[in-house]
N, C-alpha and C positions, 0 to 999 in steps of 0.2 A: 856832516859828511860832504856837504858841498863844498866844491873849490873854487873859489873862484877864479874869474880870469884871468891871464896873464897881463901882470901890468903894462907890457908894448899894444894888448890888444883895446885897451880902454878909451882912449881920446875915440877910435873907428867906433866903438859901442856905445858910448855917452852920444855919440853925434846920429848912431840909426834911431837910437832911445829916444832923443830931440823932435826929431822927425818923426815919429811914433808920437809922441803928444803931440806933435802940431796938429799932426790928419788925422787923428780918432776922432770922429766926432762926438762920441758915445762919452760924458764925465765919468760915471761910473767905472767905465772901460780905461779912460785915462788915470783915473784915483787907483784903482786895483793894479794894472799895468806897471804903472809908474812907481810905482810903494816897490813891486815884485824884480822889476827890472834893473833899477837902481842897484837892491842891494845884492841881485844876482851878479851885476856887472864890479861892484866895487870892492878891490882888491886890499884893501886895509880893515883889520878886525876892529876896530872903534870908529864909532860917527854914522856908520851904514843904518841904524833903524832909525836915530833922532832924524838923518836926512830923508830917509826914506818915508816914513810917517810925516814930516811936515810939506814935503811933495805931496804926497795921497790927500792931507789936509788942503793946501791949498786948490786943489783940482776938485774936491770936494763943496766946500764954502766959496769960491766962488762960483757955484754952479746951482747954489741955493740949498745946500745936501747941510748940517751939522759938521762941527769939527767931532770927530773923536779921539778917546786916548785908550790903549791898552790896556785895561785893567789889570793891578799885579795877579789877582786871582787866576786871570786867562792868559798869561804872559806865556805859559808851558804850551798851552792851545795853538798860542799865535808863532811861537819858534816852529813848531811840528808841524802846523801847514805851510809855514817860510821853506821850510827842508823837505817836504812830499814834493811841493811847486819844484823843486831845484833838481833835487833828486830824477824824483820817475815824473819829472813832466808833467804834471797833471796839478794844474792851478786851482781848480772848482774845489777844492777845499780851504785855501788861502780864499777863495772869492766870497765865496761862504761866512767866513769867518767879519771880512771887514762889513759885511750887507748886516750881521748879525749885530753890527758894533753900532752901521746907523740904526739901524732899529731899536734898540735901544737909548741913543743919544735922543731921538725925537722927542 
C-alpha cells in the first residue's frame, strides 16, 4: 500500500536521511531509522531491502551490535511491519522486529 515518493522529491530526502544519520547519536536509532527510511524514500521496486538492510547492517556492526539477516520464515513479519511503519505511521513494530532479529543473532 505504500507509495513511494516522487522521483523529483528524492536527492531533497536522501540528503535530510544523510543528515539524520549523521546527528543520531543513538546506533540503534540509526540501524532502525536508516533500514525504514531508505526504503520509505526510494522510488524503484528492486534493490530497496538488499540496500536498506545492508545500511541497518553496517550502522549496526560497526557499533559492536551482530549483522543480521531476515529469515525466509519471518520475511512476511518483516514486509507487514515495513508497510504498518509506512502506512499508519507507527514504526515500534518495524523496531520490534529488527531488536527481535539482534537478539537472536547474539
Amino acid at each position: 500500500m505504500h507509495v513511494p515518493l516522487n522521483p523529483d522529491a528524492v536527492l531533497d530526502a536522501m540528503e535530510a536521511l544523510g543528515n539524520m544519520m549523521k546527528e543520531e547519536p543513538d546506533s540503534l536509532a540509526r540501524a532502525i531509522l536508516g533500514h525504514f527510511f531508505f526504503v520509505y524514500i526510494h522510488p524503484y521496486m528492486d534493490g530497496n531491502g538488499r540496500t536498506a538492510r545492508f545500511t541497518m547492517n553496517s550502522q549496526l556492526v560497526t557499533s559492536g551490535y551482530p549483522w543480521v539477516v531476515v529469515p525466509l520464515e519471518r520475511r512476511e513479519q518483516y514486509m507487514k511491519a515495513l508497510e504498518k511503519a509506512s502506512v499508519e505511521e507507527d514504526i515500534s513494530e518495524f523496531a520490534e522486529f529488527v531488536l527481535s532479529l539482534i537478539a537472536t543473532a547474539r
